[in-house]
C-alpha positions as CSV (number, residue, x, y, z in Angstrom):
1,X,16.5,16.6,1.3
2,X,12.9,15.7,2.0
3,X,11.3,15.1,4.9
4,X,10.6,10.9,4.7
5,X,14.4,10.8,4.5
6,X,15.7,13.4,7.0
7,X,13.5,11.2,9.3
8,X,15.0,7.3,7.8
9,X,18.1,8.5,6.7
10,X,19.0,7.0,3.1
11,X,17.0,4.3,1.2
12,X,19.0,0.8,2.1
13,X,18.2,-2.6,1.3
14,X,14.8,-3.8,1.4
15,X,13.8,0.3,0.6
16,X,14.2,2.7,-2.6
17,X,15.7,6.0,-3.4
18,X,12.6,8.1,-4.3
19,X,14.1,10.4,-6.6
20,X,13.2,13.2,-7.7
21,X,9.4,13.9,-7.8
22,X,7.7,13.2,-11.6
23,X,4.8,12.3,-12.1
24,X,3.8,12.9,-15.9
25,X,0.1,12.0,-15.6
26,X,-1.0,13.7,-11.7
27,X,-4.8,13.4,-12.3
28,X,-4.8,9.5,-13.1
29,X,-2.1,8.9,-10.5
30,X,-4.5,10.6,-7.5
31,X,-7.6,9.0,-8.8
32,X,-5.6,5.5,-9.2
33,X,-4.8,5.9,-5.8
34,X,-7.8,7.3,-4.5
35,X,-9.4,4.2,-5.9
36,X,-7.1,2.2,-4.1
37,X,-7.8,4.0,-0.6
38,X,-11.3,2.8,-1.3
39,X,-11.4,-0.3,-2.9
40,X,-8.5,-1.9,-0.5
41,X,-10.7,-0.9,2.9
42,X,-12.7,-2.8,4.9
43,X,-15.7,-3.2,2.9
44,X,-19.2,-1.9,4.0
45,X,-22.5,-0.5,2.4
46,X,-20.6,3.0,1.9
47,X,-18.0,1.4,-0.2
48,X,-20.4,-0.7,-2.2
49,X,-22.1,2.1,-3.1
50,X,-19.6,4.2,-4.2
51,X,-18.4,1.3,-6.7
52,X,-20.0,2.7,-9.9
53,X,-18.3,6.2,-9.0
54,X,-15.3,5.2,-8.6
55,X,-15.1,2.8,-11.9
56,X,-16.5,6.0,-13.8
57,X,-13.2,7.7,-12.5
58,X,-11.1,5.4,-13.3
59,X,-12.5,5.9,-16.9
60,X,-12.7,9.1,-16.8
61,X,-8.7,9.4,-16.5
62,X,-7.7,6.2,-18.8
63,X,-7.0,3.7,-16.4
64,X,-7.8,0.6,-17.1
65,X,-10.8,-0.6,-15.7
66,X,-10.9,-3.9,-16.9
67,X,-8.1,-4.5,-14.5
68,X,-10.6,-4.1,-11.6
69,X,-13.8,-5.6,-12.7
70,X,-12.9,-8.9,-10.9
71,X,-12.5,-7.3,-8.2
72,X,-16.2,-5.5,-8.4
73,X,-17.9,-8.8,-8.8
74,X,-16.1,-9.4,-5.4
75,X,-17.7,-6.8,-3.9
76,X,-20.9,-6.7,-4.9
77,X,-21.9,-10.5,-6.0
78,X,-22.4,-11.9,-2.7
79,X,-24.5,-10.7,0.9
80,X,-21.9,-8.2,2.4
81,X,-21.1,-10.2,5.1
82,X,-19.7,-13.0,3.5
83,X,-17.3,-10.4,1.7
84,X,-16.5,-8.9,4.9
85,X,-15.2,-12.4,7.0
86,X,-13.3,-12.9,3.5
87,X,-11.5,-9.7,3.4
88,X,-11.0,-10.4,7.1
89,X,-9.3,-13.5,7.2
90,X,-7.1,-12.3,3.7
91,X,-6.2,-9.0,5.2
92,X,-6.3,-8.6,8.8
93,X,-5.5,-12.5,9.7
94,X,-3.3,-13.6,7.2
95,X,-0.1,-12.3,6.9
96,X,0.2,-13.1,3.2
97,X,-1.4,-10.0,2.3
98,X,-0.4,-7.1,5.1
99,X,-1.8,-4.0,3.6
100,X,0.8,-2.3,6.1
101,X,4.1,-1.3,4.0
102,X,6.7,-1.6,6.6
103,X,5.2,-4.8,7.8
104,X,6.8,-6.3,5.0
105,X,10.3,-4.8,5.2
106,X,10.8,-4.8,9.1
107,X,8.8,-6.9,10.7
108,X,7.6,-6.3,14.0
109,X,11.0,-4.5,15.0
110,X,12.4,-1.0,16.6
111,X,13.5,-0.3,13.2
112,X,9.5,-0.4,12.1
113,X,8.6,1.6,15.4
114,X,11.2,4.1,13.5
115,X,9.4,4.0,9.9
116,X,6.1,4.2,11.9
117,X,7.0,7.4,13.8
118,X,8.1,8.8,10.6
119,X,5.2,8.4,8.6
120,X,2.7,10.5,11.1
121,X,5.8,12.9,11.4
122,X,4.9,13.6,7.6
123,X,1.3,13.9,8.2
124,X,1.7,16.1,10.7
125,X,3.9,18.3,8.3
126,X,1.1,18.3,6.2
127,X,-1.1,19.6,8.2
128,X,-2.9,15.9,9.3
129,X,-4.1,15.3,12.3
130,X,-4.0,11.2,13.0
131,X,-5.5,8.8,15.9
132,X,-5.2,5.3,16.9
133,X,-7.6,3.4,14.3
134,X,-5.2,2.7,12.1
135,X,-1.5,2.7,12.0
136,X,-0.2,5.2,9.6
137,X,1.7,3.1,7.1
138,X,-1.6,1.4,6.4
139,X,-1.8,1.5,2.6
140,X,-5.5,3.0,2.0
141,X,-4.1,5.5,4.1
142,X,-0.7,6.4,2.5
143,X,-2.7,6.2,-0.5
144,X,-5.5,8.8,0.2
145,X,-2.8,11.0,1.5
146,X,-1.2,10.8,-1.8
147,X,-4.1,11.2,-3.8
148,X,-6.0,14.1,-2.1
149,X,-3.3,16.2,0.8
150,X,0.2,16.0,-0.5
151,X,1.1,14.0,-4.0
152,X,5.4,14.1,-3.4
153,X,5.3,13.3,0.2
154,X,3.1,10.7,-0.6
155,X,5.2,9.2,-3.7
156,X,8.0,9.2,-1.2
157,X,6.5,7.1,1.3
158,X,5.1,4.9,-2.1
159,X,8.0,4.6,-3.9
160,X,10.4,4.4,-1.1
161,X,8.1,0.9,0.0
162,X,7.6,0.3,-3.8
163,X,9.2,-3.3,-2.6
164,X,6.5,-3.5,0.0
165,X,3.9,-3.1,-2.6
166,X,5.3,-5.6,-5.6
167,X,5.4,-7.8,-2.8
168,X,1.6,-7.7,-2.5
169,X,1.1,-7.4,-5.4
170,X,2.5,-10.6,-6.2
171,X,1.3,-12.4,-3.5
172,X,-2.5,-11.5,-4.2
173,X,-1.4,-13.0,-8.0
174,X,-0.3,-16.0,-5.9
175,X,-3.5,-16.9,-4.1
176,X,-5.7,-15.6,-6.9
177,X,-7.1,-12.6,-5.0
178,X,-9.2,-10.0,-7.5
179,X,-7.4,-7.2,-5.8
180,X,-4.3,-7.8,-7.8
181,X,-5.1,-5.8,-10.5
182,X,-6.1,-2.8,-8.8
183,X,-2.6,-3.0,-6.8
184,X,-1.3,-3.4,-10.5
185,X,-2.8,-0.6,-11.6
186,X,-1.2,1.2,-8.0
187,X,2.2,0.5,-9.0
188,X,1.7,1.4,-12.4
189,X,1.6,5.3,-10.3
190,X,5.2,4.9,-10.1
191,X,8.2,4.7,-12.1
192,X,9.2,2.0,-14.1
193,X,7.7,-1.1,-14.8
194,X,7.0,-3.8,-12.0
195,X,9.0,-6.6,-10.9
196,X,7.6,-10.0,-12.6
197,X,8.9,-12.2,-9.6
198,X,9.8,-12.1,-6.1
199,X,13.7,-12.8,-7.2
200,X,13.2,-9.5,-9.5
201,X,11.9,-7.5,-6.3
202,X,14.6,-8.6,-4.2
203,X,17.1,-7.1,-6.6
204,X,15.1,-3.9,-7.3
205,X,15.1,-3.5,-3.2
206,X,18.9,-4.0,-2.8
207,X,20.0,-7.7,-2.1
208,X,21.8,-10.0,-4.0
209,X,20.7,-13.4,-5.5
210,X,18.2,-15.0,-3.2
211,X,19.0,-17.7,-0.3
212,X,17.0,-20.5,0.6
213,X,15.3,-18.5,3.6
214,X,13.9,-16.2,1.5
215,X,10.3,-16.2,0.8
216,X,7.0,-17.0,2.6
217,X,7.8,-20.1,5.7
218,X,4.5,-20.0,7.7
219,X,6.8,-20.1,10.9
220,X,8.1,-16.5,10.0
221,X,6.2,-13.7,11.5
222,X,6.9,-11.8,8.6
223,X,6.8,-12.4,4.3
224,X,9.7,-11.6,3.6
225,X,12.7,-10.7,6.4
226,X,14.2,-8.1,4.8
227,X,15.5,-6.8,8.1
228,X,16.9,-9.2,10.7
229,X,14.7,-10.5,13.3
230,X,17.2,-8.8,15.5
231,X,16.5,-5.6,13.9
232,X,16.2,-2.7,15.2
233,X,-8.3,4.7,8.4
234,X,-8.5,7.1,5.5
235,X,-8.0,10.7,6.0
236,X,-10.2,13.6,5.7
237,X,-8.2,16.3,4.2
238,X,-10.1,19.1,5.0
239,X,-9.8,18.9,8.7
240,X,-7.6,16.3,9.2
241,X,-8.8,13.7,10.9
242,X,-9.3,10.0,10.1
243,X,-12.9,8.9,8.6
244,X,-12.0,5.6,9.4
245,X,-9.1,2.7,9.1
246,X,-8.4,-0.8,10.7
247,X,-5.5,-1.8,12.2
């Protein structure tokens, strides 16, 4: 048993059974995902800069790049300051688009305190040291953890959230964000092929035929309420501490 579910206990609804640990292509899955880490940050002059890199790595491995070109022109067709209050109010204001995984299963709950302490308990295992810039089931994190300290933890804490992540996915489809394809191209990491709808993710996460209360009400603290309301800063792998993050 690894570590992600000694700590949760098994998968249940709104979550997935990892599995056993394949991946049949490792170098484009850790430079998909170490794409991500960058591309999905807060946005500032080191990220822009690094933009031609990282599309050359993405090519290098045969990802493909068309899928995040949009997303470039984002980026870097505008003064960075009008693409920083944009990614602002899209990621850390709106709720629509939580880049925190268990944000979008439990809410602000004790059972996401629970996930929480769990994700830095794997860290630690690893050998990673983390502060309070970011929590640690922020996704550029998870995803740079994957990519460059410890690929099957990481896929764990990916796949077991895979939910989390079709549901962002989807939702930056909805509002016609150019970081959908680069998320597309993050779950294409994983196993099988992703959910076309929200209806398809709630039956790849473990619940039956949707209700009328599920889906986005803008009264709901949360996207989707998997778990009852009555519920219970990228890393530097060398010396394990955080570069940088947002909460």
């Amino acid at each position: 048993m690894r570590l992600l579910e000694r700590l949760l206990g098994k998968a249940g609804p709104g979550s997935l059974d990892p599995g056993d640990y394949h991946d049949p292509d490792p170098s484009r899955s850790a430079v998909v995902r170490q794409a991500g880490a960058v591309l999905l940050s807060y946005p500032d002059e080191s990220m822009v800069a690094r933009l031609g890199q990282v599309r050359e790595a993405l090519a290098e491995v045969g990802a493909d790049v068309a899928l995040v070109d949009p997303l470039y022109e984002w980026l870097s067709a505008r003064p960075l300051h009008e693409v920083q209050a944009e990614y602002v109010q899209e990621f850390d204001l709106s709720r629509r688009h939580s880049l925190h995984l268990t944000y979008w299963t439990d809410g602000d709950t004790r059972r996401r305190g629970e996930a929480l302490a769990a994700f830095k308990e794997v860290y630690r295992a690893a050998g990673c040291a983390l502060d309070d810039a970011e929590l640690p089931d922020y996704l550029p994190l998870v995803l740079e953890f994957a990519a460059r300290v410890d690929a099957e933890a990481g896929y764990d804490m990916l796949q077991r959230y895979r939910p989390s992540l079709e549901l962002l996915r989807l939702a930056l489809d909805d509002d016609q964000l150019p970081h959908y394809g680069l998320m597309a191209l993050i779950c294409s990491t994983l196993p099988g092929p992703s959910p076309q709808d929200k209806n398809a993710v709630q039956a790849m996460a473990g619940y039956g035929p949707p209700t009328e209360t599920v889906g986005l009400d803008p009264s709901d603290p949360r996207l989707l309420p998997f778990t009852p309301a009555g519920g219970g800063g990228s890393m530097d792998p060398m010396n394990g501490e955080p570069e940088h993050g947002r909460r």
